[in-house]
N, C-alpha and C positions, 0 to 999 in steps of 0.2 A: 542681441545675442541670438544665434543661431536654434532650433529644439536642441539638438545634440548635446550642445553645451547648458541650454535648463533644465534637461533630467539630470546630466552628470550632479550638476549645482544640487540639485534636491538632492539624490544619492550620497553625495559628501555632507549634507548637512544632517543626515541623520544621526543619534547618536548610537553608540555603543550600545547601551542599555534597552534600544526601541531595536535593532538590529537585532541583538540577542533574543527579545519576546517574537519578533514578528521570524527569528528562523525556527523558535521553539512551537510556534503554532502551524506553521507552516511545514515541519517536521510531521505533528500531529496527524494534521491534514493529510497529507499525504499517504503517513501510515493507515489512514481510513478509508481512502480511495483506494488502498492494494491488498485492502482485506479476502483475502481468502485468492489471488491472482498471482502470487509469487514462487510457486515451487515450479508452476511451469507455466509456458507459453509466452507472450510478448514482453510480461513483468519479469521474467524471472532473471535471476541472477545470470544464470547459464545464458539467456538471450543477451543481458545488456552487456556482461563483461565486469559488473559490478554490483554492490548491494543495491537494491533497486529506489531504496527511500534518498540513500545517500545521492543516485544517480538524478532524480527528481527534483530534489532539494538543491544540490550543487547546481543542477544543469540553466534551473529557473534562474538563478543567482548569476549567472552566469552568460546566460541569454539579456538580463535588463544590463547590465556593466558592459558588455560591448554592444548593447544598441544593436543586435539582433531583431531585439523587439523591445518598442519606442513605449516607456512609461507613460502612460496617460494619466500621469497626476493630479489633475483639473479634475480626475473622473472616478480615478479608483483611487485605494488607498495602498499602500507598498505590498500589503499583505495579500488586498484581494489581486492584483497586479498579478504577484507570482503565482497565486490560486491561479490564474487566467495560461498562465504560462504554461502551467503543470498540468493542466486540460488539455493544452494541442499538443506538449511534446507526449502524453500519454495517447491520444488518439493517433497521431502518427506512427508512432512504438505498434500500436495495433496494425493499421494498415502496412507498415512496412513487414508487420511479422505475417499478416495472411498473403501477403508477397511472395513471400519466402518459403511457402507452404510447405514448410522442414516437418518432421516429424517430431512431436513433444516426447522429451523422457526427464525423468524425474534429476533433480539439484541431488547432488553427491550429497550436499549439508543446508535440507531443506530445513524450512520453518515455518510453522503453523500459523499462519497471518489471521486476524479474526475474518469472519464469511461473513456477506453481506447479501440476499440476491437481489436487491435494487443496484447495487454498484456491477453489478458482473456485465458485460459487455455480452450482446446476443449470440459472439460465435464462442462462447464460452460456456454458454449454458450448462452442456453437456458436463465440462470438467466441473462444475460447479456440484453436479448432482452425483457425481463420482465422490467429489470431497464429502457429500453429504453422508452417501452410505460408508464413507469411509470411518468418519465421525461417531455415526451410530455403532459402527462394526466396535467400533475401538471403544467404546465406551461402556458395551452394554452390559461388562460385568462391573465396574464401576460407580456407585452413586455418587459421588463427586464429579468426577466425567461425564455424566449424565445434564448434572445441575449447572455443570461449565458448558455442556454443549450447548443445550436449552439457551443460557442467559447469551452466549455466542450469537445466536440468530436472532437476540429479540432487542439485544441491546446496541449501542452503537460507541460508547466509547467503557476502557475500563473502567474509569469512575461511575456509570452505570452498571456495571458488572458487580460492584461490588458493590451497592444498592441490592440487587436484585439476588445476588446468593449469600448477601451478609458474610463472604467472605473477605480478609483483606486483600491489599494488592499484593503485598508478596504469596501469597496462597496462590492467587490465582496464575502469580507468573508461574509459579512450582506446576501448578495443574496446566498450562499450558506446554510448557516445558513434558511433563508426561506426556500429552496428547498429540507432541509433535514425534516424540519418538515412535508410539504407535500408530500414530498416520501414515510416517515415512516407512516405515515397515510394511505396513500394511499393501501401502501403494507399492511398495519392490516388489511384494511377492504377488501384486495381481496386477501387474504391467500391460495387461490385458484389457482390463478396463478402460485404460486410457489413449488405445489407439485409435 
């Protein structure tokens, strides 16, 4: 038997049930890699044509099924495989966007991704430190906003968030949901900042 034909073979024999966990982590995954990267620049919506977790998620899935790129089953497991996937189509996404050196302007219908500054890519620094003051700008008459921003940069997933501000997760999505509308506002009216 051919490779070609023993990854398909592994790919069909998984089940239903391990497909559904390993696209729910992998989902996860991903939304943690594009924290705080999606309202502009190589992540965003406006660059890729689509929602960017969906674009990541499908694209990996997509790339091992047509043997794009050769499952190394022997070595990885299905999950970390597409973890591996979703690393080079995201550095690519990069280089092809400092290609392209378009001008960054804000998604018509941004969203607040959580920030991370270990995940931020070096030529992004900048807009990273824009989202920060934007963050604070938007927060600071706020103590809930305040304690969402905080656990924002210190935590890494929401199950950690809601540890750390003891609030639930529907709260925090509520306060999230707030802090995207005054981001996105924010960032209209000072489109300046991010040239």
């Amino acid at each position: 038997m051919n490779r070609d034909k023993e990854i398909l073979e592994h790919l069909k024999a998984i089940s239903d049930t391990e497909w559904l966990d390993v696209i729910d982590k992998l989902t996860t995954y991903v939304h943690f890699k594009l924290k705080g990267r999606i309202l502009f620049g190589a992540h965003s919506e406006q660059n890729l044509g689509v929602n960017p977790v969906e674009y990541y998620v499908d694209g990996a899935i997509c790339k091992l099924f047509s043997l794009e790129w050769k499952w190394q089953f022997e070595k990885y497991s299905l999950l970390e495989q597409l973890k591996r996937i979703v690393g080079s189509m995201m550095s690519t996404n990069v280089e092809k966007f400092k290609a392209k050196k378009e001008n960054i302007t804000l998604m018509d219908e941004g969203k607040l991704a959580l920030l991370d500054k270990s995940d931020i890519y070096d030529d992004e620094d900048e807009h990273y430190e824009v989202f920060k003051q934007a963050l604070e700008e938007c927060s600071k008459d706020d103590d809930e906003l305040q304690l969402y921003v905080m656990a924002l940069d210190q935590c890494a997933s929401f199950d950690e968030m809601v540890i750390a501000t003891g609030y639930e997760k529907k709260k925090l999505y509520a306060l999230q949901k707030k802090m995207t509308r005054r981001v996105t506002k924010y960032l209209e009216n000072n489109k300046h900042l991010i040239k």
